[in-house]
KETORMI-8616 format. One line per field, with one value per atom (N, C-alpha, C): atom name; x, y, z. Coordinates in steps of 0.1 Angstrom, whole numbers, always signed. Layout:
atom: c(CA, ...)
east: c(X, ...)
north: c(Y, ...)
up: c(Z, ...)
This chain:
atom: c(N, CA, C, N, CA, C, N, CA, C, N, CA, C, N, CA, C, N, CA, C, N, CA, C, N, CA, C, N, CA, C, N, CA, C, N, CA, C, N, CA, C, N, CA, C, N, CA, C, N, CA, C, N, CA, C, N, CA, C, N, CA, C, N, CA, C, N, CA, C, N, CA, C, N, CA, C, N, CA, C, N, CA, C, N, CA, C, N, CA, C, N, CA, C, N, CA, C, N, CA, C, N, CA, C, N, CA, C, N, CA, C, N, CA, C, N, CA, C, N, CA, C, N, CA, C, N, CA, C, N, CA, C, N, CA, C, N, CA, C, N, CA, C, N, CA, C, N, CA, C, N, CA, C, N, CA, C, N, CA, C, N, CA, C, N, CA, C, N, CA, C, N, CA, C, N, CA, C, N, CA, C, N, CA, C, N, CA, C, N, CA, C, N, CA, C, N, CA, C, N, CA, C, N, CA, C, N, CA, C, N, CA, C, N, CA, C, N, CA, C, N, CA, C, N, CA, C, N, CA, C, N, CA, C, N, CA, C, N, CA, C, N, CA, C, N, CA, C, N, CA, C, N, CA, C, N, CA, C, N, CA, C, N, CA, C, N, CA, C, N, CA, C, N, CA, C, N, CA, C, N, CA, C, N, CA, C, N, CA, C, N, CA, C, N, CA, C, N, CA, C, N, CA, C, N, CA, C, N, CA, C, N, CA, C, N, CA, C, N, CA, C, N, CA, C, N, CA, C, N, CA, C, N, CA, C, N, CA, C, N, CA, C, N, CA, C, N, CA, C, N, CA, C, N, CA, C, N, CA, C, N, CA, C, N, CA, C, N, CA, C, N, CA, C, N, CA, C, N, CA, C, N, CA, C, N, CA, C, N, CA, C, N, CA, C, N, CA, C, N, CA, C, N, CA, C, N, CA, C, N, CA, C, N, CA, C, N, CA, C, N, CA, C, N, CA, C, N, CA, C, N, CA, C, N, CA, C, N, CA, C, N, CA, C, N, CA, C, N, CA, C, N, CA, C, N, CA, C, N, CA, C, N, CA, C, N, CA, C, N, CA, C, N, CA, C, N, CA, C, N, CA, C, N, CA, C, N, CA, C, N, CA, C, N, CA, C, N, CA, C, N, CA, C, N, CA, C, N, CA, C, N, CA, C, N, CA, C, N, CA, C, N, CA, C, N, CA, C, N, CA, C, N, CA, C, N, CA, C, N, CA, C, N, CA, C, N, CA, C, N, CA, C, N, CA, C, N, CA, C, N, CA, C, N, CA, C, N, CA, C, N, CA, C, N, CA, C, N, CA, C, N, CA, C, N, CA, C, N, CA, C, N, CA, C, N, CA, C, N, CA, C, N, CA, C, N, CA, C, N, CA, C, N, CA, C, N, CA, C, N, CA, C, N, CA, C, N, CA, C, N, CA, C, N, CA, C, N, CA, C, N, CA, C, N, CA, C, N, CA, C, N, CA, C, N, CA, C, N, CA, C, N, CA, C, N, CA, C, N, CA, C, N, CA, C, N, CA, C, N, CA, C, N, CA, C, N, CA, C, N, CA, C, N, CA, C, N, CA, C, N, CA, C, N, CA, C, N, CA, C, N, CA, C, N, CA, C, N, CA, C, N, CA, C, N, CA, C, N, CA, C, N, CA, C, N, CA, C, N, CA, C, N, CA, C, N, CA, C, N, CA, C, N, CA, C, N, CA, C, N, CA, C, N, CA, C, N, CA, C, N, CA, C, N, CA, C, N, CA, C, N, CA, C, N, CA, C, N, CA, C, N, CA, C, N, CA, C, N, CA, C, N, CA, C, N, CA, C, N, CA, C, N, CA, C, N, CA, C, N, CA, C, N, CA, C, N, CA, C, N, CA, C, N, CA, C, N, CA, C, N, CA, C, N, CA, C, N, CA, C, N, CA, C, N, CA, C, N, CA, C, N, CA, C, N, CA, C, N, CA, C, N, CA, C, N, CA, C, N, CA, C, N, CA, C, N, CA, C, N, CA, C, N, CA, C, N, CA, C, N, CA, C, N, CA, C, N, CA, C, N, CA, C, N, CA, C, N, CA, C, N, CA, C, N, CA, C, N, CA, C, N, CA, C, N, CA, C, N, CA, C, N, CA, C, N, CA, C, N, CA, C, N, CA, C, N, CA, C, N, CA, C, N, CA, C, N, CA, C, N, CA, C, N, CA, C, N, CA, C, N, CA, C, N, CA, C, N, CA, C, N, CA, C, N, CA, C, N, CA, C, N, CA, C, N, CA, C, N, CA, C, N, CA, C, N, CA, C, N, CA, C, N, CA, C, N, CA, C, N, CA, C, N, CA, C, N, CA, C, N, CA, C, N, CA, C, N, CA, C, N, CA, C, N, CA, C, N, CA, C, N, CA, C, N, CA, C, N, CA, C, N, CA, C, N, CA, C, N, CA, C, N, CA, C, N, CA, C, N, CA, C, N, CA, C, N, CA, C, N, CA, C, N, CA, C, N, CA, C, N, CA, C, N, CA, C, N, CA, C, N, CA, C, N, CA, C, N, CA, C, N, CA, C)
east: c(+283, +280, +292, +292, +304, +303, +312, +314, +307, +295, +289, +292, +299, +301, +292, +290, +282, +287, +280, +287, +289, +278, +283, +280, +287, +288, +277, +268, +254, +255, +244, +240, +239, +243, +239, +230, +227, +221, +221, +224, +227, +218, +218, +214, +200, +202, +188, +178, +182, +175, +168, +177, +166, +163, +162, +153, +146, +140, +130, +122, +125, +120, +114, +123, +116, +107, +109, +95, +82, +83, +73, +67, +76, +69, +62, +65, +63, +47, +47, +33, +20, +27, +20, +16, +19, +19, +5, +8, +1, -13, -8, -26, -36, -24, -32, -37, -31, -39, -42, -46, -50, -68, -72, -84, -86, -71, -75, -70, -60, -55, -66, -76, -86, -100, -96, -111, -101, -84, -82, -79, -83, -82, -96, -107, -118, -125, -116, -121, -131, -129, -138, -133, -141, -135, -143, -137, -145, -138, -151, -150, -142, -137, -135, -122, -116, -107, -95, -102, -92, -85, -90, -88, -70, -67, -52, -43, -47, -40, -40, -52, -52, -51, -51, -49, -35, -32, -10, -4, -2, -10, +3, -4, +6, +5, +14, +9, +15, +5, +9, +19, +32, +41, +47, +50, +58, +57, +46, +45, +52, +52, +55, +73, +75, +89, +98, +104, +110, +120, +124, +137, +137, +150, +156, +153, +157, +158, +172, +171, +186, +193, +204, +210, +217, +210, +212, +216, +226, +234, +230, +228, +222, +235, +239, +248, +243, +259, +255, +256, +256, +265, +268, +271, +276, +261, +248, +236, +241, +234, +237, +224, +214, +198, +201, +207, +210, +219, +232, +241, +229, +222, +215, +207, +201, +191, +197, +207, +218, +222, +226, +232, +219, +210, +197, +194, +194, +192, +203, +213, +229, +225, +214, +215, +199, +192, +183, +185, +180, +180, +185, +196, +198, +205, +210, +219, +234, +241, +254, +261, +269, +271, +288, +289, +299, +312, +322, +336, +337, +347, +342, +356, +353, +367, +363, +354, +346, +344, +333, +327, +326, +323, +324, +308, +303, +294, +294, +279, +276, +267, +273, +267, +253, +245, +236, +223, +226, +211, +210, +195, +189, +180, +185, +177, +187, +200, +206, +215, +220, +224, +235, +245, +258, +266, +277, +282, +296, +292, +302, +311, +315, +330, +331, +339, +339, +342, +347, +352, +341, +327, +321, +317, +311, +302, +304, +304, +305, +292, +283, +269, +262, +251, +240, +234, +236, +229, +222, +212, +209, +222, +225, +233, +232, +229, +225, +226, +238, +243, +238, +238, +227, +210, +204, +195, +197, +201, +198, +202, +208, +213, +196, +195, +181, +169, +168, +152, +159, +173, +171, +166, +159, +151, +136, +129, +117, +117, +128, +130, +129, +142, +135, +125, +118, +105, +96, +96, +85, +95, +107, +111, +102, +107, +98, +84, +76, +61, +57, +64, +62, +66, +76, +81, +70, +63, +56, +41, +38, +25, +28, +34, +39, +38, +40, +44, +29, +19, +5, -2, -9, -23, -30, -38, -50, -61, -62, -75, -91, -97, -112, -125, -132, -147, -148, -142, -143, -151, -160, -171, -162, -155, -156, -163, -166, -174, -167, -153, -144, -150, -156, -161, -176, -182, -200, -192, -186, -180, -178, -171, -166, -179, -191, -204, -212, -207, -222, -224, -238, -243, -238, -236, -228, -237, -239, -252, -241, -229, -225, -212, -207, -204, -192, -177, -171, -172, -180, -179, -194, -201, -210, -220, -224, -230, -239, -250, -261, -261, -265, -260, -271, -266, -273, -285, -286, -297, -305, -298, -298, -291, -290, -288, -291, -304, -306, -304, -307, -303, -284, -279, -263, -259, -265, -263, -263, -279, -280, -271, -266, -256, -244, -241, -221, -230, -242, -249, -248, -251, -256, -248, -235, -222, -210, -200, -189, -178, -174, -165, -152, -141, -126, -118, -117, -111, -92, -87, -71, -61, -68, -55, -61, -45, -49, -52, -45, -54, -69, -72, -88, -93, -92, -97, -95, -85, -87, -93, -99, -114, -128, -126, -141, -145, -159, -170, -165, -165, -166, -173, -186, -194, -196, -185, -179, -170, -160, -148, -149, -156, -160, -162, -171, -176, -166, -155, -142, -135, -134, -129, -115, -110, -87, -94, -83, -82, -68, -68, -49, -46, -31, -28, -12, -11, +7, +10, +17, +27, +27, +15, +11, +8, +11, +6, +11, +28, +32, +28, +22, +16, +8, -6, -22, -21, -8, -10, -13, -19, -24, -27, -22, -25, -40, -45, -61, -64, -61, -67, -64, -78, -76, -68, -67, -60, -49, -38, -30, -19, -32, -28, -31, -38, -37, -25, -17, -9, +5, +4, +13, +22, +11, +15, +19, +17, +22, +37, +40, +56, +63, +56, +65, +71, +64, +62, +74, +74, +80, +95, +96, +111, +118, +107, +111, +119, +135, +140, +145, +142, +150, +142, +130, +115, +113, +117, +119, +105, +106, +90, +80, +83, +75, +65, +69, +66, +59, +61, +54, +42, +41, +29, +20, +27, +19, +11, +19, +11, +1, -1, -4, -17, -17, -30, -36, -29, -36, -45, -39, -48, -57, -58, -67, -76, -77, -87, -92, -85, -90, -100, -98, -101, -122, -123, -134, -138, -137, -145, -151, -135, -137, -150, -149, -165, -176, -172, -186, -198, -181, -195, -192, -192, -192, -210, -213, -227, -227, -218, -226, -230, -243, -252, -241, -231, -221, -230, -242, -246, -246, -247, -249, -235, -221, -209, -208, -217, -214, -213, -215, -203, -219, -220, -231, -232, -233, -232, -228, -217, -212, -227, -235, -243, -240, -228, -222, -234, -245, -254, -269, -261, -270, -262, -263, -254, -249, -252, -246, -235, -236, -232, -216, -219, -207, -202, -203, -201, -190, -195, -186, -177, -178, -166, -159, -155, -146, -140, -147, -138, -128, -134, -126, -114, -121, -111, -98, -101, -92, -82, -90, -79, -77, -75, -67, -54, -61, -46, -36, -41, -32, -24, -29, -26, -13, -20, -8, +7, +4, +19, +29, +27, +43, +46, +38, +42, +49, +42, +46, +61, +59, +76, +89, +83, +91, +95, +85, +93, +96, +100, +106, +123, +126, +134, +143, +134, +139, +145, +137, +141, +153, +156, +167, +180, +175, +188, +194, +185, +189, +196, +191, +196, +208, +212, +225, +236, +230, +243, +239, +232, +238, +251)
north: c(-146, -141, -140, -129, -128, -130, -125, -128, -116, -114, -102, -97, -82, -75, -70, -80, -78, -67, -63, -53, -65, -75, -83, -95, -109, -122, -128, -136, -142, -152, -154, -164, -179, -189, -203, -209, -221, -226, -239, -253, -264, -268, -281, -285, -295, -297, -307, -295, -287, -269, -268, -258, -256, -264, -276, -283, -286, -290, -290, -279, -264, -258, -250, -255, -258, -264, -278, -282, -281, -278, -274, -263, -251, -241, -242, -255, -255, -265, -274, -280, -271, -264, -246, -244, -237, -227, -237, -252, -261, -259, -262, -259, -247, -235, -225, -223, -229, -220, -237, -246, -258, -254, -247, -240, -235, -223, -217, -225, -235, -243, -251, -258, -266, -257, -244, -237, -231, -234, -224, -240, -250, -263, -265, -260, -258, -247, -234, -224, -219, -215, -208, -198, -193, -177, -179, -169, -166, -150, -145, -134, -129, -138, -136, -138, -151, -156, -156, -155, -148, -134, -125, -113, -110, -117, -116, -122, -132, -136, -127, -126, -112, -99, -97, -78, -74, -85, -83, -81, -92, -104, -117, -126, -140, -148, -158, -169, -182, -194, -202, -209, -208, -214, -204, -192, -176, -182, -185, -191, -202, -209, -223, -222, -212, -210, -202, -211, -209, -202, -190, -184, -179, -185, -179, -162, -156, -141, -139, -122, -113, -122, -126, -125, -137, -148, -163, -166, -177, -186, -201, -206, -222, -234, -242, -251, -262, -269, -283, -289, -305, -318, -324, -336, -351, -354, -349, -355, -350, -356, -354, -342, -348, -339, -324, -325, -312, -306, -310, -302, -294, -306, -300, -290, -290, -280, -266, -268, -258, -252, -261, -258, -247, -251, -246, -229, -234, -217, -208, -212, -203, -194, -202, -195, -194, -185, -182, -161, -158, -138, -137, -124, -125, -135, -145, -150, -156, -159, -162, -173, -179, -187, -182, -179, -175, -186, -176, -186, -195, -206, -214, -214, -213, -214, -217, -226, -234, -224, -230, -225, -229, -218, -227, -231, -240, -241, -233, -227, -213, -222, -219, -225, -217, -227, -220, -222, -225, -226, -236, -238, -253, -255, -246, -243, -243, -250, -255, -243, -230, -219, -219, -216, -217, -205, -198, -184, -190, -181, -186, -179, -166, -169, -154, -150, -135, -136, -149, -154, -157, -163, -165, -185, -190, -202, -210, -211, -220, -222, -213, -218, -210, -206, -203, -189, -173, -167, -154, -146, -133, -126, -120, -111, -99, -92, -82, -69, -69, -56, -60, -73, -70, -66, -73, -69, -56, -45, -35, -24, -29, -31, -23, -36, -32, -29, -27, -28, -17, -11, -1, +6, +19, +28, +23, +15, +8, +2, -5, -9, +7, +15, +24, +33, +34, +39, +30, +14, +7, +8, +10, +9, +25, +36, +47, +45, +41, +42, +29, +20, +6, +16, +23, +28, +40, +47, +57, +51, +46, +32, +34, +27, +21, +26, +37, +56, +53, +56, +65, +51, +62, +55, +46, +40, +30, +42, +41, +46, +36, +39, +28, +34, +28, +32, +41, +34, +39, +30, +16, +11, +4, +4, -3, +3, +14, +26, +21, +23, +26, +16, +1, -3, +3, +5, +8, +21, +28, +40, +37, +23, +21, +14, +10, +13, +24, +38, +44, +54, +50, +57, +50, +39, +30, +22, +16, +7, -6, -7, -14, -23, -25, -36, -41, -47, -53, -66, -72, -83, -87, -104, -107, -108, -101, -102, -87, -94, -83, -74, -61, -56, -61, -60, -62, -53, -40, -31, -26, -31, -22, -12, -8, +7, +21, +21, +33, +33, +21, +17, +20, +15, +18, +29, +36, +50, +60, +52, +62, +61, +47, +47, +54, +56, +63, +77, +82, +98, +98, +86, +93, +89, +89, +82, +88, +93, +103, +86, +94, +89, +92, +83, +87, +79, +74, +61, +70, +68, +76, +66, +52, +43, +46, +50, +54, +46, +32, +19, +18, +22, +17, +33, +42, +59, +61, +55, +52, +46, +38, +32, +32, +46, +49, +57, +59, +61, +78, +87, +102, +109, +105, +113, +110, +97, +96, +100, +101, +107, +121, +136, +144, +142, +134, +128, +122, +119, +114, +125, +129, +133, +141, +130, +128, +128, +132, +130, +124, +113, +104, +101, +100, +101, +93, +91, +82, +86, +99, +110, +112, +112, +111, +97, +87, +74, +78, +79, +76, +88, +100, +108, +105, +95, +93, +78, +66, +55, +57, +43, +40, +29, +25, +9, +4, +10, +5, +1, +5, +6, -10, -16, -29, -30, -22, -21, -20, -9, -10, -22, -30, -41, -51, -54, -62, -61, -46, -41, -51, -56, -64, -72, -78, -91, -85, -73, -66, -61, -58, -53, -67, -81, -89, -95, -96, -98, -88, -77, -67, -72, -71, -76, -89, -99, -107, -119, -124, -134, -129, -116, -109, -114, -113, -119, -133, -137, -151, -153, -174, -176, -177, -176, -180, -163, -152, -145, -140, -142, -145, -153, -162, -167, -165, -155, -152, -138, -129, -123, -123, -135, -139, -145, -149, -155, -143, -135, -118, -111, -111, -104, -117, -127, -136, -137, -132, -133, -118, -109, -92, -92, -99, -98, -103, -113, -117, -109, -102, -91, -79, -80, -67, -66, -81, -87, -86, -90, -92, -80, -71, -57, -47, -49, -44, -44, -39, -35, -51, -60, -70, -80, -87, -97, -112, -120, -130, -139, -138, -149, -164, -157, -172, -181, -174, -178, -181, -184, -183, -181, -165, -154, -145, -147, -135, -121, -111, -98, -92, -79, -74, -62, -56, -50, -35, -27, -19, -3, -2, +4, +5, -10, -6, -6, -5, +2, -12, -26, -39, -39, -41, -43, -35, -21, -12, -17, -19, -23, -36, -46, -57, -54, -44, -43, -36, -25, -18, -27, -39, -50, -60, -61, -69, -60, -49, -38, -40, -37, -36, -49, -64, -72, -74, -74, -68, -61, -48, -40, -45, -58, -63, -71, -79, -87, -88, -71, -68, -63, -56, -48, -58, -66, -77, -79, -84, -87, -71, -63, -49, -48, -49, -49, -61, -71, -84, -79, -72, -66, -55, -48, -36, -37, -52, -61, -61, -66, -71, -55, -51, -35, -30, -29, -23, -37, -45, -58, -51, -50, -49, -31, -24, -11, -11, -17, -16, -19, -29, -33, -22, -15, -6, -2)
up: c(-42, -29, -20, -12, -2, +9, +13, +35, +36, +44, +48, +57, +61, +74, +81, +94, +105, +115, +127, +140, +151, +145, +154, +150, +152, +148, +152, +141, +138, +154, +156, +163, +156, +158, +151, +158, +147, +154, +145, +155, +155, +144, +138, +124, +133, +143, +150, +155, +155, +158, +147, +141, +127, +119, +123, +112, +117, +134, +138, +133, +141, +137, +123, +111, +102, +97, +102, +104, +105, +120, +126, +117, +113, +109, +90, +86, +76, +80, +88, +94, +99, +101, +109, +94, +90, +72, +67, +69, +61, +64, +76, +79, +80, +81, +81, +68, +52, +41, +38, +42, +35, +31, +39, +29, +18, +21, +8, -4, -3, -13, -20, -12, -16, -19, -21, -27, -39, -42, -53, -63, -56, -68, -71, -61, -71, -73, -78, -83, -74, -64, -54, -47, -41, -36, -23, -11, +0, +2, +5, +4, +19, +27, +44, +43, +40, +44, +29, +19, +10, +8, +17, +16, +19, +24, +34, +22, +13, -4, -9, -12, -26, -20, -8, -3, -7, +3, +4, -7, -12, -11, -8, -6, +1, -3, -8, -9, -3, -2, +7, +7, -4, -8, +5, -2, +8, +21, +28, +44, +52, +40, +43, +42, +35, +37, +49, +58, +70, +67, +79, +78, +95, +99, +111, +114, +106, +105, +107, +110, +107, +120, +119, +130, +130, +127, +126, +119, +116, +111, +113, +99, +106, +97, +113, +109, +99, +88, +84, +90, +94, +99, +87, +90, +77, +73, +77, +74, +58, +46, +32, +29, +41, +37, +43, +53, +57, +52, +45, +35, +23, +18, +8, +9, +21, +25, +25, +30, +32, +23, +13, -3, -7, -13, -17, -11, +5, +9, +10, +6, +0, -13, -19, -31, -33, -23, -18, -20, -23, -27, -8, -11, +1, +10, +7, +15, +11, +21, +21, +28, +24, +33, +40, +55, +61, +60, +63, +66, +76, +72, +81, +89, +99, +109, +122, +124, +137, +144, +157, +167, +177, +191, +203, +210, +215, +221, +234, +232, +237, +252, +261, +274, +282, +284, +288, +278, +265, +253, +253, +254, +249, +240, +228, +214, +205, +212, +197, +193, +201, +195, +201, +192, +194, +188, +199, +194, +183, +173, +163, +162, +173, +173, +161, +164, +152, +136, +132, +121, +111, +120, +113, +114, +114, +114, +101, +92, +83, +74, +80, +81, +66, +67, +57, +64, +63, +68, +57, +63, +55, +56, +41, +35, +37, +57, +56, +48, +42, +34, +21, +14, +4, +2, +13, +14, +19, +28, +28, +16, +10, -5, -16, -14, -23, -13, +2, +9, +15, +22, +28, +31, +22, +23, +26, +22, +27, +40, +47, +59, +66, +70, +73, +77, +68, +68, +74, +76, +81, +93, +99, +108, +119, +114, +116, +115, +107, +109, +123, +126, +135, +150, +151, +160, +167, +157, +159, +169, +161, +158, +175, +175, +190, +202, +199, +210, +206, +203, +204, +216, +223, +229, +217, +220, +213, +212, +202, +201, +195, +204, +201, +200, +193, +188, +175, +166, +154, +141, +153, +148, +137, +127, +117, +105, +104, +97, +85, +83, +72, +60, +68, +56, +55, +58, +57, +48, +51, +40, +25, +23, +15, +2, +11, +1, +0, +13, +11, -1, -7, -16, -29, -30, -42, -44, -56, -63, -63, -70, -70, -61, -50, -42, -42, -33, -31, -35, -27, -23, -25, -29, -35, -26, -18, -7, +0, +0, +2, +14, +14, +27, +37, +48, +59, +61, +58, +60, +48, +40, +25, +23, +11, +11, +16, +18, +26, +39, +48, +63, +65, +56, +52, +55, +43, +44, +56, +62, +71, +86, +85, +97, +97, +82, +80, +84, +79, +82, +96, +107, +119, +125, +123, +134, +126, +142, +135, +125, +114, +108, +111, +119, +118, +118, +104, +100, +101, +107, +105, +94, +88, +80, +68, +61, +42, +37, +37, +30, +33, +40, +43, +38, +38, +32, +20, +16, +1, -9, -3, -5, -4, +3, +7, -9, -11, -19, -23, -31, -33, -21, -26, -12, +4, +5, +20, +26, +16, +17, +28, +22, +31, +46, +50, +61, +72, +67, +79, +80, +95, +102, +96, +94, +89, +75, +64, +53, +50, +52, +54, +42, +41, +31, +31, +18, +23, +31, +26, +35, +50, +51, +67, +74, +68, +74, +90, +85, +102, +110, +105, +118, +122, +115, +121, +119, +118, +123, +135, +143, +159, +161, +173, +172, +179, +178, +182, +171, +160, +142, +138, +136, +129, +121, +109, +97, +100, +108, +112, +122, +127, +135, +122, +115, +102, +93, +93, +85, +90, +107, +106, +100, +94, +83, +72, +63, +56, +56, +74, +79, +78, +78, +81, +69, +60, +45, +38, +42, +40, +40, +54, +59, +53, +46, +40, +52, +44, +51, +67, +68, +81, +89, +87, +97, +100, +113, +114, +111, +107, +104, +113, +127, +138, +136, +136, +136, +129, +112, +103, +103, +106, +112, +120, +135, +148, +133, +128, +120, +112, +106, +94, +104, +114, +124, +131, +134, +139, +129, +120, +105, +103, +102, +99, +108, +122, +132, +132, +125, +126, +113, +103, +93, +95, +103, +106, +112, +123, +130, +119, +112, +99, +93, +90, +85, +92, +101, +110, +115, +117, +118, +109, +92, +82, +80, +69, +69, +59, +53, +46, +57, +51, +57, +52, +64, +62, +68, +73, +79, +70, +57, +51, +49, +56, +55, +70, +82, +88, +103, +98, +113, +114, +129, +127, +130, +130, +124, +138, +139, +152, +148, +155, +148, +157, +146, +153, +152, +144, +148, +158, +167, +182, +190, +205, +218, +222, +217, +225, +210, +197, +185, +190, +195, +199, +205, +216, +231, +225, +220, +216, +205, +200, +187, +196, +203, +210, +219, +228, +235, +229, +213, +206, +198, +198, +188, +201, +218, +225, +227, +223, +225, +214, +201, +186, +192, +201, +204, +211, +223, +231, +223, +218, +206, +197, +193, +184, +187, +202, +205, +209, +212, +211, +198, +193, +174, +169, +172, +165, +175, +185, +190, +190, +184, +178, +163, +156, +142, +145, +153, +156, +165, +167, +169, +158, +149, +131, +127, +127, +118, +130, +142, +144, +146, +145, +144, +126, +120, +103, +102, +112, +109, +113, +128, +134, +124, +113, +105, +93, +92, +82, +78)
């Protein structure tokens, strides 16, 4: 691994810093999948809260692993634990450890961050030019579809249809779980309410004879012209951009992600045409006028929700572009 050329010299940050904050964010990670770890030691599934493992998919190890992001440099001391720790993430995909020709304390931070000076820190950081090395062209593109996303109005009241689509007229089923209306009640809701699901992950899943019925016909190619951030999926897709970006994506962020899709994912459910009551969650019942009325309120704070996180990785992606 080499000396990586920056536009501009990493930020550090002191060894009582990031280790806290690794900490913490590794105590965070713990608890958020300590469920799913104790249903996958006894062979169980939930049809709600596993979806964000197996979609992405993620796993709880991936979370629990902390990273400053692009930009940072994290100091040793004489501690032996923190050389080692250091040692380890050197030889981590993607990283480097800079030259060492000291640094000055950066006046004014009280998070431990210290400017290291043009030479370089001594420290442990992302290899921007390797990683854009092999992720380039993929960063870009999620840098342009996050950017687009962003520019559109919210758009709301699109019910959640995408999944009642994704059974109508189908004998057989997703998930183990009986619909709420049955079949024909199903059906007849995707028949009497407009369909305009605009996200290809979720239209690519709809049924043959639903397909017709939506509005958009989306497609890769067009993600970034009919992304929108009102779109659950699209504000779920978060955790997908952050995942993406890999070590560039500090872990705090990764996490605010990874808890946004985990709280979208239940509404997802809730006013999907399956009957979860026995898991639970009681039904958003988006085929009467109150059922609507509450999915569009929650669809709208989803959106608030998401546009800081969507502009904290849109941070990441032009911090990583500038050093192209």
């Amino acid at each position: 691994m080499g000396v990586p050329t920056l536009t501009a010299p990493p930020r550090a940050l002191a060894p009582a810093a990031w280790t806290a904050r690794a900490s913490a964010h590794a105590a965070r990670a713990d608890a958020l999948t300590a469920a799913r770890r104790e249903r996958r030691s006894r062979h169980e599934k939930h049809p709600i809260e596993d979806f964000l493992f197996e979609y992405y998919p993620v796993r709880p190890a991936q979370l629990a692993r902390w990273h400053p992001g692009v930009g940072v440099a994290l100091l040793a001391d004489a501690d032996p634990d923190v050389r080692a720790a250091l040692a380890e993430r050197a030889g981590w995909r993607w990283h480097t450890t800079l030259a060492d020709d000291g640094c000055a304390a950066h006046p004014g931070h009280d998070d431990g961050a210290v400017d290291t000076g043009h030479g370089g820190s001594g420290g442990v950081a992302l290899d921007v030019a390797a990683f854009l090395a092999d992720r380039g062209e993929g960063i870009r593109w999620l840098d342009e579809l996050l950017r687009r996303t962003a520019a559109r109005p919210a758009h709301l009241g699109c019910l959640g249809l995408h999944e009642w689509a994704m059974v109508y007229r189908q004998r057989e089923h997703r998930h183990p779980l009986p619909l709420r209306l049955g079949q024909a009640g199903t059906d007849a809701v995707v028949e009497s309410h407009p369909v305009r699901c605009s996200h290809f992950d979720a239209f690519r899943f709809f049924t043959e004879p639903a397909r017709p019925l939506n509005r958009l016909q989306p497609e890769r190619a067009t993600q970034p012209d009919l992304e929108q951030p009102g779109c659950l999926h699209a504000n779920m897709d978060l955790l997908k951009a952050a995942l993406k970006l890999g070590p560039a994506c500090p872990g705090e962020l990764l996490l605010d992600c990874f808890e946004l899709a985990r709280d979208i994912r239940v509404l997802d459910m809730r006013a999907s045409p399956y009957d979860i009551t026995s898991l639970g969650q009681a039904p958003v019942a988006i085929e009467t006028p109150g059922g609507r009325a509450e999915y569009v309120a929650r669809q709208r704070e989803f959106a608030e929700r998401a546009a800081p996180l969507r502009t904290r990785l849109l941070e990441v992606t032009s911090a990583l572009l500038a050093d192209a």
